[in-house]
C-alpha positions as CSV (number, residue, x, y, z in Angstrom):
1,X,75.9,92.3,113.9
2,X,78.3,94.4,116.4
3,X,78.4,98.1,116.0
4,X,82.0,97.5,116.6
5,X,82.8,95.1,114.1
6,X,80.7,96.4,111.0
7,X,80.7,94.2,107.9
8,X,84.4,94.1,105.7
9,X,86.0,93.8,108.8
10,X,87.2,91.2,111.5
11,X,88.8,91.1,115.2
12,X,91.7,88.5,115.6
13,X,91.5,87.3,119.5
14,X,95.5,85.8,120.1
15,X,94.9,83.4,123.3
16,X,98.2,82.6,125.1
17,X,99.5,80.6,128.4
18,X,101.8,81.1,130.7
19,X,103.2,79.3,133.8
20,X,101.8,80.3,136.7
21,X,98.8,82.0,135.1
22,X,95.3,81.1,135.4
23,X,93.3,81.4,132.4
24,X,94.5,82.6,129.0
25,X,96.0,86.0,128.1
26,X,94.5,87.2,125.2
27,X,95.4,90.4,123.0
28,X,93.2,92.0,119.9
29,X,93.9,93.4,116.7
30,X,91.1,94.9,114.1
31,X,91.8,94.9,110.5
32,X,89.8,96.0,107.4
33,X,89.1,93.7,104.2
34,X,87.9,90.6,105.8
35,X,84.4,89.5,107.0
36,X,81.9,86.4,107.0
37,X,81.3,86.4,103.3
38,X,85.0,87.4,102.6
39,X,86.9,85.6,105.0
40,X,90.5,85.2,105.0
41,X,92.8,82.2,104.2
42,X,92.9,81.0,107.6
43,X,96.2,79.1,107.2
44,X,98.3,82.0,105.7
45,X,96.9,84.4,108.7
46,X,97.4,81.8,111.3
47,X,101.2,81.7,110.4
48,X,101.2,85.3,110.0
49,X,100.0,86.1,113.5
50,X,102.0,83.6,115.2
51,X,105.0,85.7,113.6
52,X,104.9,87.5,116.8
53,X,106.0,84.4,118.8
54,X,109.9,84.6,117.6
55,X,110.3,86.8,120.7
56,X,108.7,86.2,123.6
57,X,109.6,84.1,126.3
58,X,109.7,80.1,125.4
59,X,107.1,79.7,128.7
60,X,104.7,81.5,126.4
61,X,102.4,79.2,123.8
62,X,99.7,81.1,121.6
63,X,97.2,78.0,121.5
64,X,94.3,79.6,119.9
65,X,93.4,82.4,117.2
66,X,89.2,83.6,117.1
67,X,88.6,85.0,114.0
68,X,85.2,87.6,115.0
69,X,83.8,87.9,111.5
70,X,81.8,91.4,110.8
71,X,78.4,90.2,108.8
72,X,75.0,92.1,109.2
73,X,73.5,89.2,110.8
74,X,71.9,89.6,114.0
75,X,75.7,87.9,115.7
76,X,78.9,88.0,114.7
77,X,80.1,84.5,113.7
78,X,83.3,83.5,115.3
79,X,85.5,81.3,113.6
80,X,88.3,79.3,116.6
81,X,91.7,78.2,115.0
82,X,93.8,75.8,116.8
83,X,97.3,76.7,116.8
84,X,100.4,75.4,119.0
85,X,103.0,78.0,119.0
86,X,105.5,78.6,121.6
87,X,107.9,81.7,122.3
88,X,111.2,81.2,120.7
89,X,113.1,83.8,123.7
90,X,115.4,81.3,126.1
91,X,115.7,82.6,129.7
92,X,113.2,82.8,132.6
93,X,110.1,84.6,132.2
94,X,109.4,88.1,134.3
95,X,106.4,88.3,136.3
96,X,103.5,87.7,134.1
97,X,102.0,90.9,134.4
98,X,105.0,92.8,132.3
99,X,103.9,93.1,128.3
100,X,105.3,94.2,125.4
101,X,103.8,97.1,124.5
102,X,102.7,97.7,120.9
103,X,101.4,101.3,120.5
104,X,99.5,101.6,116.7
105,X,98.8,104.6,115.1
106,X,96.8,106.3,112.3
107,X,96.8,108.8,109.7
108,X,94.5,111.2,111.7
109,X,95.1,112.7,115.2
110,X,93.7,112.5,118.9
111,X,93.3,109.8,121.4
112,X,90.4,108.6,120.0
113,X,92.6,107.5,116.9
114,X,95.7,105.4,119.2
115,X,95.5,102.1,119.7
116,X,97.8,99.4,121.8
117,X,98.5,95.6,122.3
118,X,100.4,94.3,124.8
119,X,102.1,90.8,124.2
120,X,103.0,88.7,127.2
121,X,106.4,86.7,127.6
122,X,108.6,89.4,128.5
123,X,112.3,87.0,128.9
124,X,114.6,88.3,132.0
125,X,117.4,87.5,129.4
126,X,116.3,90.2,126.5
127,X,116.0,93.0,129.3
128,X,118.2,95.5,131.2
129,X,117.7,96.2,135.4
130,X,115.5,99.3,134.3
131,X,112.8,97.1,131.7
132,X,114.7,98.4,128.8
133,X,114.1,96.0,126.0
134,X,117.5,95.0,124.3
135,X,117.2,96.8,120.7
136,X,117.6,93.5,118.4
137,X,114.4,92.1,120.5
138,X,112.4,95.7,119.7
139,X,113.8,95.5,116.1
140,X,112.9,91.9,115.8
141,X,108.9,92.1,117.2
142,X,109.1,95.5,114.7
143,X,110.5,93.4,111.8
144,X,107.5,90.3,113.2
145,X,104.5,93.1,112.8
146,X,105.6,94.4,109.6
147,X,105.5,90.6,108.2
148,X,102.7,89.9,109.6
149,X,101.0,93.1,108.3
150,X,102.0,91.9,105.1
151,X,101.1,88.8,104.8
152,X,97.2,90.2,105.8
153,X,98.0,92.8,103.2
154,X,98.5,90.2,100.4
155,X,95.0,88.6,101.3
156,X,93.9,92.0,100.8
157,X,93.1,93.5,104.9
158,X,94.7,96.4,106.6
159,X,95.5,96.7,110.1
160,X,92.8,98.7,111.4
161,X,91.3,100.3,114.9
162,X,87.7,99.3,115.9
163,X,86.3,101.4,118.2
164,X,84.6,100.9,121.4
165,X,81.7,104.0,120.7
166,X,80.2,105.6,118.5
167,X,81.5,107.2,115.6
168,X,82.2,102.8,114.8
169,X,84.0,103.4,111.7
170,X,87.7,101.6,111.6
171,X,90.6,103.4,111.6
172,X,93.3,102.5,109.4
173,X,96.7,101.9,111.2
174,X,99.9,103.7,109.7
175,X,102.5,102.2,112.1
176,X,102.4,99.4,115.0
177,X,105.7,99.7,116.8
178,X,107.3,98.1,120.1
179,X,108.3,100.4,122.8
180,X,111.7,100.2,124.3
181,X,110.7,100.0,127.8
182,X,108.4,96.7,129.0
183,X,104.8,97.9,130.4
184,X,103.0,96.9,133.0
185,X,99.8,95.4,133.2
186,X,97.8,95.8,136.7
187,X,94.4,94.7,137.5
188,X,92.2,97.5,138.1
189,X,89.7,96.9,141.5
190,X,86.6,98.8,141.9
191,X,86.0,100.1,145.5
């Protein structure tokens, strides 16, 4: 058993590739209502989470969904899902290390209760010269979250924030939105 993620809940692990990248890209969510002895129905959150794929770049494939179980066992099983699913967005890719950016939030304030994904496969065709996203892609990842929130919410789990310390209760999230702008990702070197 992880402090982080406590029994009734799970961690989805999205694991993408990209041209030109070695290894995968992977990005997290937490949600509430699901864990080892209540597991979801993996086919209906597969297709849920690959929602998110109707916008990023075609060069992008999500090949692989880990399902991190909570249980009070002494591990937390992991369940890995096979999935092929490929970016729908035509055009060339920008450099691999620009994201969407996916900023979540909850019904109580401070840091401590923010939470963010970034989405790779960032299309040079659905941006401006600045990184402004073109408002029908933001609307569409948007419109892809809510779905996919939904479709979790009929199987009964919330969206939710694990946290990395202590106090380890989840967070429920209130909104997931897209910003307008594409972020960047940089690796961080200890000197």
């Amino acid at each position: 058993m992880s402090l982080r993620i406590p029994a009734f809940t799970m961690e989805t692990v999205l694991h993408f590739t990209a041209p030109g990248q070695d290894g995968d890209i992977v990005t997290a969510f937490g949600w509430i209502g699901a864990d080892v002895d209540n597991p979801p129905t993996y086919a209906t959150t597969d297709a849920a989470l690959s929602l998110i794929m109707g916008n990023l770049s075609e060069a992008v494939t999500l090949y692989q969904i880990d399902y991190r179980l909570g249980s009070v066992a002494a591990e937390d099983p992991v369940v890995e899902r096979t999935v092929s699913e490929a970016g729908l967005a035509g055009g060339e890719m920008t450099p691999i290390n620009n994201a969407f950016l996916v900023k979540k939030t909850t019904a109580q304030g401070g840091r401590r209760q923010r939470g963010r994904n970034y989405l790779p496969g960032v299309a040079e065709s659905i941006t401006d010269d600045d990184g402004t996203i073109h408002t029908d892609v933001v609307n569409g990842i948007n419109t892809n979250i809510q779905d996919m929130r939904t479709a979790f919410t009929g199987e009964g789990i919330e969206m939710a924030l694990l946290h990395q310390s202590a106090p380890w209760n989840p967070t429920i999230v209130v909104n997931a939105l897209c910003e307008a702008k594409i972020a960047n990702q940089r690796t961080r070197l200890s000197r």
